[in-house]
FINU-625476 format. One record per residue (C-alpha): residue in one letter; x, y, z. Coordinates in steps of 0.5 Angstrom, whole numbers, plus 500, padded with zeros to 3 digits. Layout:
BEGIN
AXYZ ...
***
This chain:
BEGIN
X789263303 X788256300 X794253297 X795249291 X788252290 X784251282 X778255282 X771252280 X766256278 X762258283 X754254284 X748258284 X741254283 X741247283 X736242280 X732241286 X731249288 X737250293 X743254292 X749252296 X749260299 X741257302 X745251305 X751254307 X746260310 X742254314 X749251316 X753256319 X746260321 X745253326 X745255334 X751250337 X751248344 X756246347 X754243354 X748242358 X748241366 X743240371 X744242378 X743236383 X737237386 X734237378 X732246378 X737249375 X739248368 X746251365 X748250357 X754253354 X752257346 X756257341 X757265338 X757267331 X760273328 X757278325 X758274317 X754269321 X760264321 X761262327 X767265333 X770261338 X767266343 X760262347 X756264353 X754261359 X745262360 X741259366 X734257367 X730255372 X726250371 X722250377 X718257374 X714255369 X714260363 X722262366 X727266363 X734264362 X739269364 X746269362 X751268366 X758273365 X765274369 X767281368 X762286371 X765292368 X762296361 X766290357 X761285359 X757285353 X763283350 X764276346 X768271351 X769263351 X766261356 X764254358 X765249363 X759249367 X759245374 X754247379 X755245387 X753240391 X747244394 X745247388 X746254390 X753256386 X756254380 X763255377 X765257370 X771258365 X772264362 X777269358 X774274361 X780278364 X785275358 X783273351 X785266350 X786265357 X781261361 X780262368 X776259373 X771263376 X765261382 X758265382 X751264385 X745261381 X741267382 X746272380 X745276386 X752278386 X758278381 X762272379 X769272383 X775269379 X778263382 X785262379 X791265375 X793260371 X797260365 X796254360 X789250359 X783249364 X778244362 X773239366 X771242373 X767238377 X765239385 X767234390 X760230392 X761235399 X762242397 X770243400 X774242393 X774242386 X777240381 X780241374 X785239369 X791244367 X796244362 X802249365 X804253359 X800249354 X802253347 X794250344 X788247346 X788239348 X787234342 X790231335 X784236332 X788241333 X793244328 X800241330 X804246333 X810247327 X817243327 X824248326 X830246327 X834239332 X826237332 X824234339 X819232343 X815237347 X810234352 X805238356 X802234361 X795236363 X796235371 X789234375 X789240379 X785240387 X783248390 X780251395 X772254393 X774260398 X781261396 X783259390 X789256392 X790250386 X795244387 X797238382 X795231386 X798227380 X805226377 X809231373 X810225368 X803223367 X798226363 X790225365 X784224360 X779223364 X777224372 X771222377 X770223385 X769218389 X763218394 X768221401 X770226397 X778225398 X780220393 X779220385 X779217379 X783218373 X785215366 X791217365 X799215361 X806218361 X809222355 X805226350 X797226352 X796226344 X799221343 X798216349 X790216350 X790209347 X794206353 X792210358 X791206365 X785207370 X789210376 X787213383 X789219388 X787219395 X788226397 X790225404 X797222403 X797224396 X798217394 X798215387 X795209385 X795204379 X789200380 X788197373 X791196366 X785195362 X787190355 X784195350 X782202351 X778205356 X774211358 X769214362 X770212369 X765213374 X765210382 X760206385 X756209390 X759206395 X766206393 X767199392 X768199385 X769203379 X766202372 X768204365 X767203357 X772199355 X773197348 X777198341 X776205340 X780209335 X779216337 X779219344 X773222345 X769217340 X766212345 X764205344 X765198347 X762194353 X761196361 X766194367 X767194374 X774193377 X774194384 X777201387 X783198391 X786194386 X792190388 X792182385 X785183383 X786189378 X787186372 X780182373 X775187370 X769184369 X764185363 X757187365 X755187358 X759181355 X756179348 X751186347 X749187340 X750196341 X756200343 X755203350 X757210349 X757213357 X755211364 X754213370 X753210376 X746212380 X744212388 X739206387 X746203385 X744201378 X748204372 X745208368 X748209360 X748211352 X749207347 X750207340 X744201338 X742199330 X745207327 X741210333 X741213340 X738207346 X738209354 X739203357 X740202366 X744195367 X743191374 X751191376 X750185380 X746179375 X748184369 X740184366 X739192362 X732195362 X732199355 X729207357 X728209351 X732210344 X730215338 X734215331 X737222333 X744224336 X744226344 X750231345 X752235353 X759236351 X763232355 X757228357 X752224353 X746226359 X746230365 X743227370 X740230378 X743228383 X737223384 X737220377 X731222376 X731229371 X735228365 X738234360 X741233352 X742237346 X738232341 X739233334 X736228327 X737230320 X729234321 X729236328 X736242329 X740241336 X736244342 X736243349 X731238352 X730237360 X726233364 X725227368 X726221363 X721220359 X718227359 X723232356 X721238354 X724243349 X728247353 X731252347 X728255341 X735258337 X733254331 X727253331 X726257324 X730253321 X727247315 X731242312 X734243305 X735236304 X731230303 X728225307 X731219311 X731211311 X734206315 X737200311 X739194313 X743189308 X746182308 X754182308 X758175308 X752173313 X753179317 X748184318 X749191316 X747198316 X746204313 X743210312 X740212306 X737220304 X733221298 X734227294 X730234296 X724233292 X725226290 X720223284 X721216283 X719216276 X726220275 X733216276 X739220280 X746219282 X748216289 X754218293 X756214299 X759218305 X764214309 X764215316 X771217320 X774212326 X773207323 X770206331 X765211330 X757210327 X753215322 X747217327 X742221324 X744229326 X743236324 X748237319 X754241322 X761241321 X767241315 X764235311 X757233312 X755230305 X747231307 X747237304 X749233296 X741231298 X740239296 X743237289 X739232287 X744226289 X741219294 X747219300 X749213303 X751213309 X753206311 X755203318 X760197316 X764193321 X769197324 X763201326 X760201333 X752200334 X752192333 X757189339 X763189340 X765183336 X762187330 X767193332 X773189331 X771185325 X777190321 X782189325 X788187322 X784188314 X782195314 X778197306 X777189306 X770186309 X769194310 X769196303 X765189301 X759192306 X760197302 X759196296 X753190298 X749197301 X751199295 X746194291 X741194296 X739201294 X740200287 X735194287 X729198291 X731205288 X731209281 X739210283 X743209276 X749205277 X753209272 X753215277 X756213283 X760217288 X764216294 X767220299 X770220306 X774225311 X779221316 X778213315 X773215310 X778220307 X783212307 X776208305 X775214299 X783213297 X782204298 X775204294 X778207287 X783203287 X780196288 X773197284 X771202278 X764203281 X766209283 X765216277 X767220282 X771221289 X773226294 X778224298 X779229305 X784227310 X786221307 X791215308 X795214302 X800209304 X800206311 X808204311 X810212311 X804214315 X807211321 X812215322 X809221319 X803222324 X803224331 X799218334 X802212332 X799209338 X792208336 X795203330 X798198334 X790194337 X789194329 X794192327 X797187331 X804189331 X808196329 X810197322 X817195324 X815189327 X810186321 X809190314 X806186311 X800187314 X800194313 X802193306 X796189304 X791194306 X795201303 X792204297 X798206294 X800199293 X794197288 X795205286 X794203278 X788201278 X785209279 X781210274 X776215278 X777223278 X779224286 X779231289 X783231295 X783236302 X786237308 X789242313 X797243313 X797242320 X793235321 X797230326 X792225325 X792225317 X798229314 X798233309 X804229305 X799222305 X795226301 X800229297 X802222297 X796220292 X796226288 X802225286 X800218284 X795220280 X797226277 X803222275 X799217272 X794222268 X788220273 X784227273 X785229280 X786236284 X789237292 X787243296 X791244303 X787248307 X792253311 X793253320 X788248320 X788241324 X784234323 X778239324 X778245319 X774250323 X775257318 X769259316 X773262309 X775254308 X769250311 X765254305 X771253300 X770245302 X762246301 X763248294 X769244291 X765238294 X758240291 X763242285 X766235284 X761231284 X756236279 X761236274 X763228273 X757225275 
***
């Protein structure tokens, strides 16, 4: 069911050959992966696949395969948890970690329980059955090995009602409302038994986690209170396991992720930076050292004054680091000496690189590397080799062909700075023909649009199928360009951002047979506020859609279930000074709209709630502004029902066609 719900025709064939049943077809036909991990010693390669129904939506079940690159011209085989008649059955299973001797490896699955994860162990070559690990009630994610085989790790979270993450839908409110907080405990067990017990604090809630090289202590970013919440001041932490010893070991001035130790467990290096969304990685490198103590505020930066965003690290045996970073719109691999802090590029591609949680799998020795990449004309498979020598391991996509048009990378000047952006051409361009333009604004606003296979609720690369330019820009605020550049919105969301904007906007109409009288914008997240701020500060824009937007700042605050993330952009609580977020609150400037605006987003969004979008459409309703709300049931920041996500396709696609 859709509420508030008012049907558009539905689209058949387009101007440019394509029907939205071929896109939505080639979209939800696409083979996901979820991870994909090599073994230490660089033989075994492990990836989680994404399952589909039988109306080629996609489920939430996956399957685990195995490949052993040591045999050319292998087979994968599957790897499964119950070894009953019911193994064929679809099961989440992911979580792959495979043992520091290469010879087992560990898995989660709900084999034995839907929507019950359990961790279960089994040997690379299958010769026996898997066995199960734990039974635990709650939600396991991220085990990892000790580096000598004797423990494993995991994160738990006791009796969690949902999976982890403000992606989520919001569990609902009823009755005297309170705050109910499950932390997720990193969790040590014994690989012969099974036996699992917390080593951190019952009040604190774990991110993230690294071994230490001697295997008796660990790593982890954490904080206290509600783990959706807090992530945006999480502190760096270790826990010896001998004395069950918790340790604050730094308090890093902005957020942080991705903590790894040094090969000789002197020192731990993390990404550190003004990042907006957990999960969406961007800053500079440090190192602190691993004792703490009067030192642990002295971080150094091993990246000072980089123009990219690192994205991941890792620290190799040689004692270098090797790391991802955002760089120009694309995907760089660099390896830094830590030491006199001098980088080495690797390689980079105007592509995406993805292994779930990580960015690389990386063997033991550094030597052997495995991604899922992806580009607007390359479909995600999985590629593993040594660096600079990847080869094709997959082929579940390789039938698939673009339905959109071809991209250019622009760059443009904005109030001295350099911008940039991505533009795709319509499907079948001809350039004796003038076309409408959309921009697409990316989420964050710490994030950056990369070019990657169409996927997910809100890719505008499909309108390139109805004959449109898009525009994807990369404006300050975006990772890619340096830190600096990063934090170039802070305190001033939709100002600088939206003049980068609209000068990339320019740029392509004075290179382009663009018509600038057919101009469109669109957003989800911060892109759903930039859609919401840019109708009310320009009529440049004949058509907008808005999805999970931020109408007004000042009643966000104290509606959304993440406030945390707010305070490092905007200086100070909304308590403590309003007016800086007055100032950037499309509401306040609300009688300006001129612009048709269809509005979308998931009743149970805790990121963007739903009433800032009932918020604007009231506004414009009242004030005779062409406008439509849809609010999408059981459905999260991330709308993941196949009946929905198809809806949003067309009533996007709809919008657009009609007042462009």
């Amino acid at each position: 069911m859709i509420r508030h719900l008012i049907l558009i025709p539905a689209l058949t064939l387009c101007a440019q050959g394509q029907t939205v049943p071929q896109l939505r077809a080639t979209i939800a036909g696409t083979t996901q992966y979820k991870e994909s991990v090599l073994s230490p010693d660089g033989r075994w390669l492990g990836w989680t696949v994404n399952l589909r129904n039988k109306d080629n939506t996609e489920s939430r079940n996956s399957e685990i395969w195995l490949l052993d690159l040591s045999q050319p011209g292998a087979a994968a085989r599957r790897a499964v948890a119950s070894n009953d008649s019911h193994q064929d059955a679809p099961h989440q299973e992911q979580g792959i970690s495979f043992s520091p001797d290469s010879r087992s490896f560990v898995f989660l699955s709900d084999a034995e329980k839907t929507g019950q994860l359990q961790l279960y162990i089994q040997s690379v070559t299958g010769d026996s059955p898997a066995r199960k690990l734990t039974s635990l009630t709650g939600f396991l994610s991220t085990p990892r090995w000790s580096p000598d085989g004797t423990h494993l790790a995991l994160l738990f979270t006791e009796n969690a009602p949902r999976a982890a993450g403000p992606l989520e839908p919001s569990t609902k409110d009823a009755g005297p409302v309170e705050e109910h907080v499950f932390e997720q405990r990193l969790n040590v067990l014994d690989p012969k038994t099974g036996a699992a017990k917390a080593v951190t604090p019952a009040d604190t809630y774990v991110y993230e986690y690294d071994w230490a090289p001697d295997s008796g202590r660990l790593a982890y970013t954490a904080s206290k209170g509600n783990g959706d919440k807090n992530w945006w001041v999480a502190q760096l932490f270790t826990v010896t396991l001998a004395t069950g010893e918790n340790k604050q070991i730094h308090k890093p001035a902005q957020q942080i992720a991705n903590p790894r130790w040094s090969p000789d467990g002197k020192q731990i290096a993390y990404i550190g930076g003004i990042m907006s969304d957990e999960g969406s990685t961007g800053g500079d490198i440090y190192a602190v050292s691993a004792t703490g103590g009067a030192a642990q505020d002295l971080a150094r930066d091993l990246t000072p004054g980089r123009k990219s965003s690192p994205s991941w690290l890792k620290w190799l045996p040689s004692g270098r680091i090797l790391f991802t970073e955002t760089l120009d719109g694309g995907t760089a691999m660099a390896s830094l000496n830590p030491i006199d802090r001098v980088s080495e590029t690797l390689w980079k591609g105007d592509e995406s690189l993805k292994a779930g949680d990580e960015v690389l799998s990386v063997s033991g020795d550094g030597k052997v590397i495995a991604t899922v990449r992806s580009s607007w004309t390359m479909a995600p498979e999985i590629w593993a080799g040594p660096r600079g020598e990847w080869k094709q391991r997959t082929q579940a996509n390789e039938a698939l062909k673009p339905l959109w048009g071809q991209a250019e990378k622009l760059h443009w000047r904005s109030e001295g700075a350099d911008v940039q952006g991505w533009l795709l051409y319509p499907l079948n361009y001809d350039k004796s023909k003038r076309y409408p333009l959309v921009v697409s604004v990316h989420g964050g606003p710490a994030s950056a649009k990369r070019p990657s296979w169409p996927a997910g609720h809100f890719d505008m690369s499909t309108l390139s199928s109805q004959g449109y330019f898009v525009l994807f820009p990369n404006p300050r605020g975006s990772y890619g360009a340096g830190e600096s550049f990063t934090r170039g919105n802070v305190k001033d969301f939709g100002h600088g951002d939206l003049r980068d904007i609209l000068a990339g906007v320019d740029q392509a109409i004075r290179t382009l047979p663009i018509d600038p009288n057919r101009l469109g914008i669109s957003g989800w997240s911060y892109g759903g506020y930039m859609t919401m701020w840019a109708v009310t500060q320009t009529h440049r824009f004949r058509a907008a859609v808005a999805g999970a937007g931020i109408a007004n700042w000042q009643s966000y605050y104290g509606e959304n279930l993440i406030d945390q993330w707010m305070i490092p952009y905007f200086g100070a609580s909304i308590y403590d000074d309003p007016a800086v977020y007055a100032k950037s609150s499309p509401i306040n400037y609300i009688k300006n709209v001129k612009t048709p605006t269809l509005i979308l987003v998931g009743d149970g969004d805790a990121e963007c709630p739903a009433p800032q979008s009932y918020e604007f459409w009231h506004a414009l309703k009242t004030l005779g502004v062409k406008t439509q709300l849809v609010v999408y049931p059981g459905e999260g920041h991330a709308v993941r029902k196949p009946e929905h996500t198809k809806d949003i396709l067309e009533r996007t696609i709809a919008w657009f066609n009609e007042n462009l």
